[in-house]
C-alpha positions in Angstrom: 20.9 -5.3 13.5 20.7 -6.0 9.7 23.1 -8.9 8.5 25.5 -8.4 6.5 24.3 -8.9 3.2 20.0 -8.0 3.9 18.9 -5.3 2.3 17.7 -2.3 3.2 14.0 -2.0 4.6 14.1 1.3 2.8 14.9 -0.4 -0.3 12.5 -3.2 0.0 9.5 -0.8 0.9 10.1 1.1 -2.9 9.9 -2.1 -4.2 7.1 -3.3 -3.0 5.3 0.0 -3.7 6.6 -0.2 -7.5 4.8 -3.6 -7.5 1.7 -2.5 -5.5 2.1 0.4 -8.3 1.8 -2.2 -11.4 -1.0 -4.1 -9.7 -3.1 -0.9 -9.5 -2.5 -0.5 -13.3 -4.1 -3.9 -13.8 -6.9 -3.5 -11.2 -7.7 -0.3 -13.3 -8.2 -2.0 -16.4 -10.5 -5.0 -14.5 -12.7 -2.3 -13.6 -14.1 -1.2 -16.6 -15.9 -4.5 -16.5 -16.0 -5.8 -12.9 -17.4 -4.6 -9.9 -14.5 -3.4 -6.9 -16.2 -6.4 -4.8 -15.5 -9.0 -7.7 -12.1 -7.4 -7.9 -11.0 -7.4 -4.2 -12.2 -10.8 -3.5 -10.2 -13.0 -6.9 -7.2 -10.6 -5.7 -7.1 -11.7 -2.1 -7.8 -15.6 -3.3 -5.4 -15.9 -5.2 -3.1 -13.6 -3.1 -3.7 -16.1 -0.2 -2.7 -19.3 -2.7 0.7 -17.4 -3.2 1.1 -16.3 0.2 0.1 -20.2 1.3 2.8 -21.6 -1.3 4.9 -19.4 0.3 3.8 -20.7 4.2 4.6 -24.3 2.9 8.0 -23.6 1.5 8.9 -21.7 4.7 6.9 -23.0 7.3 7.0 -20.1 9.8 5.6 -20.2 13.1 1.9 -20.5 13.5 -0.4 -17.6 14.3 -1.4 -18.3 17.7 -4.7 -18.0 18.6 -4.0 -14.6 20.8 -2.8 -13.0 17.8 -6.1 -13.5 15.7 -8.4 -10.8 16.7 -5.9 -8.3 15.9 -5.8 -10.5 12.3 -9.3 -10.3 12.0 -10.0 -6.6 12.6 -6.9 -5.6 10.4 -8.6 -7.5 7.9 -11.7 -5.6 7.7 -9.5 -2.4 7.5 -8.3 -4.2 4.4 -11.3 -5.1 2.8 -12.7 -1.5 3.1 -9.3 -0.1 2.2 -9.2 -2.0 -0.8 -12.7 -1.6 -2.2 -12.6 1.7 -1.5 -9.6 2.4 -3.3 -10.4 -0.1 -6.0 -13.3 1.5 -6.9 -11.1 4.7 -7.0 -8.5 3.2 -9.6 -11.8 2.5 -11.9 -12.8 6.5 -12.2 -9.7 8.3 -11.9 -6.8 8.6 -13.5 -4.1 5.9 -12.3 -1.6 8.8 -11.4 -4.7 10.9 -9.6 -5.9 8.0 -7.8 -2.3 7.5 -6.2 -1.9 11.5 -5.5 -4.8 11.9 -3.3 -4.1 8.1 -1.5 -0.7 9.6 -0.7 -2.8 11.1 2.7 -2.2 7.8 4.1 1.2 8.0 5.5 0.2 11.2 7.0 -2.4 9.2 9.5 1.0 6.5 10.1 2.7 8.9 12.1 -0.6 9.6 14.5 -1.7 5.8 14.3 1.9 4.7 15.1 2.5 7.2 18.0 -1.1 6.2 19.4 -1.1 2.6 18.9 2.7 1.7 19.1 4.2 4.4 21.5 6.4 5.4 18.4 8.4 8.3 19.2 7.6 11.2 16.4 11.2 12.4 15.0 11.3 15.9 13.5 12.5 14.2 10.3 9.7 11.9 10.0 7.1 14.5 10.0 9.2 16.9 8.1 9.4 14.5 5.2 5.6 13.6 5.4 5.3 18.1 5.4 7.4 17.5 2.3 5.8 14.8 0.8 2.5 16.3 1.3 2.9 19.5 -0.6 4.1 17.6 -2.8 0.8 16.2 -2.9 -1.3 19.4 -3.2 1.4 20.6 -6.5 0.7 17.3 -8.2 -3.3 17.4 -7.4 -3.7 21.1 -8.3 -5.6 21.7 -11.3 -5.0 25.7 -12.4 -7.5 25.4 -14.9 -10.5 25.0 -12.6 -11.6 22.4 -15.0 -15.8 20.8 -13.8 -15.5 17.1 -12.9 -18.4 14.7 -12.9 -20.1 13.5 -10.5 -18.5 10.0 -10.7 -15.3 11.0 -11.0 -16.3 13.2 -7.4 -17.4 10.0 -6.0 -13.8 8.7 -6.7 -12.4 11.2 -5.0 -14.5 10.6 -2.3 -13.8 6.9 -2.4 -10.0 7.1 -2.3 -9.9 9.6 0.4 -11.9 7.2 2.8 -9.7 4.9 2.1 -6.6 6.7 3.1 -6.8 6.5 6.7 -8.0 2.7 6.9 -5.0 1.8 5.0 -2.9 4.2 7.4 -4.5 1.7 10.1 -4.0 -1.2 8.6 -0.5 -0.5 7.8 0.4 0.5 11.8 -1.5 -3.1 12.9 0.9 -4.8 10.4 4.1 -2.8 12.2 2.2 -3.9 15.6 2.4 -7.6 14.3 5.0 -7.9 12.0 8.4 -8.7 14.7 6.1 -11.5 16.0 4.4 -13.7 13.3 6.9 -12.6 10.4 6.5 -11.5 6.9 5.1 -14.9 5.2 2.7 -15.7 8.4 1.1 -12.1 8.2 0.7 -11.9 4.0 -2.1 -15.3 4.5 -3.5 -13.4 7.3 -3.9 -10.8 5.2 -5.2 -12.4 2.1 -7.3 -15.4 3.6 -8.8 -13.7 5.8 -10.0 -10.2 3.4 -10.7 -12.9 0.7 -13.4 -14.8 3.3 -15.1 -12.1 4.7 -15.5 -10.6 0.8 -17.0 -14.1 -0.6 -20.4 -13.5 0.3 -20.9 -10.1 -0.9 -18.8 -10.4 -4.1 -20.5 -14.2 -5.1 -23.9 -12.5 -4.2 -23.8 -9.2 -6.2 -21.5 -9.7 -9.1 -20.8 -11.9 -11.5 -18.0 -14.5 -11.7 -14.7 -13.2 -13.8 -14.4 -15.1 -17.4 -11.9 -17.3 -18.0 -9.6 -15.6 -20.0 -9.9 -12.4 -17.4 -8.1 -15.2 -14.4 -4.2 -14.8 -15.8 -5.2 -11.1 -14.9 -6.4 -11.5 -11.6 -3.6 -14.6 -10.7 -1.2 -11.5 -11.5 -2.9 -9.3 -9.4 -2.8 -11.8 -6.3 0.7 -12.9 -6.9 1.7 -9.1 -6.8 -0.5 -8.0 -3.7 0.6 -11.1 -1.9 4.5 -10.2 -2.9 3.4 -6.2 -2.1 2.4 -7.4 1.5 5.2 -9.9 2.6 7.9 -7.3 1.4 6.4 -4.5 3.8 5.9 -6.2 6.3 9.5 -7.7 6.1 10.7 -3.8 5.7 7.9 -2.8 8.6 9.7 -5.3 10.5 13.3 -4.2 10.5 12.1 0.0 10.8 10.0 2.3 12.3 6.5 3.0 10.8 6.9 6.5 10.3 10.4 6.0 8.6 8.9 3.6 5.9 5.4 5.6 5.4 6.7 8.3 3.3 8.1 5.9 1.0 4.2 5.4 -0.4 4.8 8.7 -1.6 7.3 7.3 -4.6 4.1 5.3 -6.0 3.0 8.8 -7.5 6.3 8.0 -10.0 5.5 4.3 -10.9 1.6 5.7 -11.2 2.9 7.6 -13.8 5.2 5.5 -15.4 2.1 2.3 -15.5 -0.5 5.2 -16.2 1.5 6.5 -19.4 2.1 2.9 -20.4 -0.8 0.9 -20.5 -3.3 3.4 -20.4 -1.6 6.6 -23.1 -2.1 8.8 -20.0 0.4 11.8 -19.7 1.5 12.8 -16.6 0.7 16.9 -15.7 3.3 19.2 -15.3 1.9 19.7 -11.8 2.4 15.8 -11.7 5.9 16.0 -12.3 7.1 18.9 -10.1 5.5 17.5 -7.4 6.5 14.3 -7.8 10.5 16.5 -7.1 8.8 17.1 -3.4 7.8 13.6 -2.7 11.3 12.6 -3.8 12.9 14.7 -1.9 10.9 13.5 1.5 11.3 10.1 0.8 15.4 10.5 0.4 15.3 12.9 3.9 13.7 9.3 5.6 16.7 7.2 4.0 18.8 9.7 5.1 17.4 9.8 8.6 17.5 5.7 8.5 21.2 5.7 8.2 21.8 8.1 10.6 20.0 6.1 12.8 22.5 3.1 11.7 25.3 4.7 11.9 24.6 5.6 16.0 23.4 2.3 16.6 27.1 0.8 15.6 28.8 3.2 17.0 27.2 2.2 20.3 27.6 -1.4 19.8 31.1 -1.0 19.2 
């Protein structure tokens, strides 16, 4: 039961994606001159000093040592997750890049009923039916137009890294009730940002100094991304908050056409009508939901 003034999970999760969103736009413009390795490991260090500041002002419970393996292996799903899709954001267009991640929540539903004994709702996988044509209308290019072969190997990139996000996501909803929001975000960057220091030190170089405001910004909004959706991943199902990844394709759009002059397609736009739509059929289906449980309870 929510109290009375908490907001809604639903609400919360489009935030955080609206700041995952602007982070992408700055991780875009990082890789034109730094590897994804370089990127992913300065974003999860200094996403793990905010998510630490924020361990010391709230002191949570401590992980306990049970609870680590899980940690570790949801972790590695990160770090392939984000390199994957970091290297994506370098070669295709910010709003393209987002499209074709949007197969992610598809996997939530699957992950979530397999992992976490989630029921499956007709609503839930209606709006990710929804949300996914919406998809295919924003990806569709009628012009037939030759890509390269890097920005092929972009495509390729992001769409492995759909489905390891999808499982990183439902081990977050398998964690998050237990070691809470703040507890979970320095899991999530400490750990990612260790297992990526030997690699990214190794094979790249180190970022100049006036490229760290950049990547501070990048960790403080990845750290903030994280603690949000897990608080929201906390308080609702998996496959109620998954679609919401789907509103991203807007605030790709919006950064895209901002920092980087790039128009959104008119395919972009009409599907982007789909993916709203799916995404208000979960927050209807969320209130529903509400609405029974307090009738019950009173």
């Amino acid at each position: 039961m929510r109290r009375p003034f908490e907001p809604s999970p639903i609400f919360v999760a489009v935030l955080a994606v609206m700041l995952a969103c602007a982070m992408d736009a700055i991780i875009k413009r990082l890789g034109a001159s730094y590897s994804a390795l370089m990127i992913a490991f300065v974003r999860f260090s200094f996403g793990a000093v905010v998510a630490g500041a924020a361990f010391i002002v709230t002191r949570p419970a401590p992980i306990t040592r049970a609870a680590l393996p899980v940690h570790l292996l949801r972790a590695v799903a990160i770090v392939v997750s984000a390199v994957t899709f970091f290297y994506a954001l370098a070669v295709l267009p910010l709003a393209e890049a987002n499209v074709l991640g949007f197969a992610a929540p598809l996997y939530v539903p699957v992950f979530a009923r397999v992992l976490l004994k989630e029921k499956l709702s007709k609503a839930s996988v209606a709006a990710g039916l929804i949300g996914f044509v919406g998809v295919v209308i924003a990806a569709w290019r009628p012009d037939g137009a030759a890509l390269s072969a890097r920005h092929w190997w972009g495509i390729v990139a992001v769409c492995a890294s759909a489905p390891i996000y999808a499982l990183s996501v439902v081990m977050l909803r398998y964690r998050a009730a237990a070691d809470g929001p703040v507890a979970i975000g320095v899991m999530g960057n400490l750990l990612p940002a260790l297992i990526l220091a030997g690699p990214a030190l190794a094979l790249s170089p180190l970022p100049a100094l006036g490229d760290l405001p950049a990547f501070a910004i990048v960790g403080a909004l990845g750290a903030s991304f994280w603690i949000m959706l897990t608080w929201a991943y906390a308080r609702a199902p998996a496959q109620r908050i998954a679609p919401i990844d789907y509103s991203s394709l807007i605030w790709a759009a919006l950064w895209g056409y901002l920092f980087f002059h790039e128009t959104p397609r008119l395919q972009t736009l009409f599907g982007a009508a789909f993916i709203i739509g799916a995404c208000a059929l979960v927050t209807w289906e969320e209130r529903r939901a509400r609405a029974a449980m307090t009738e019950i309870a009173v």
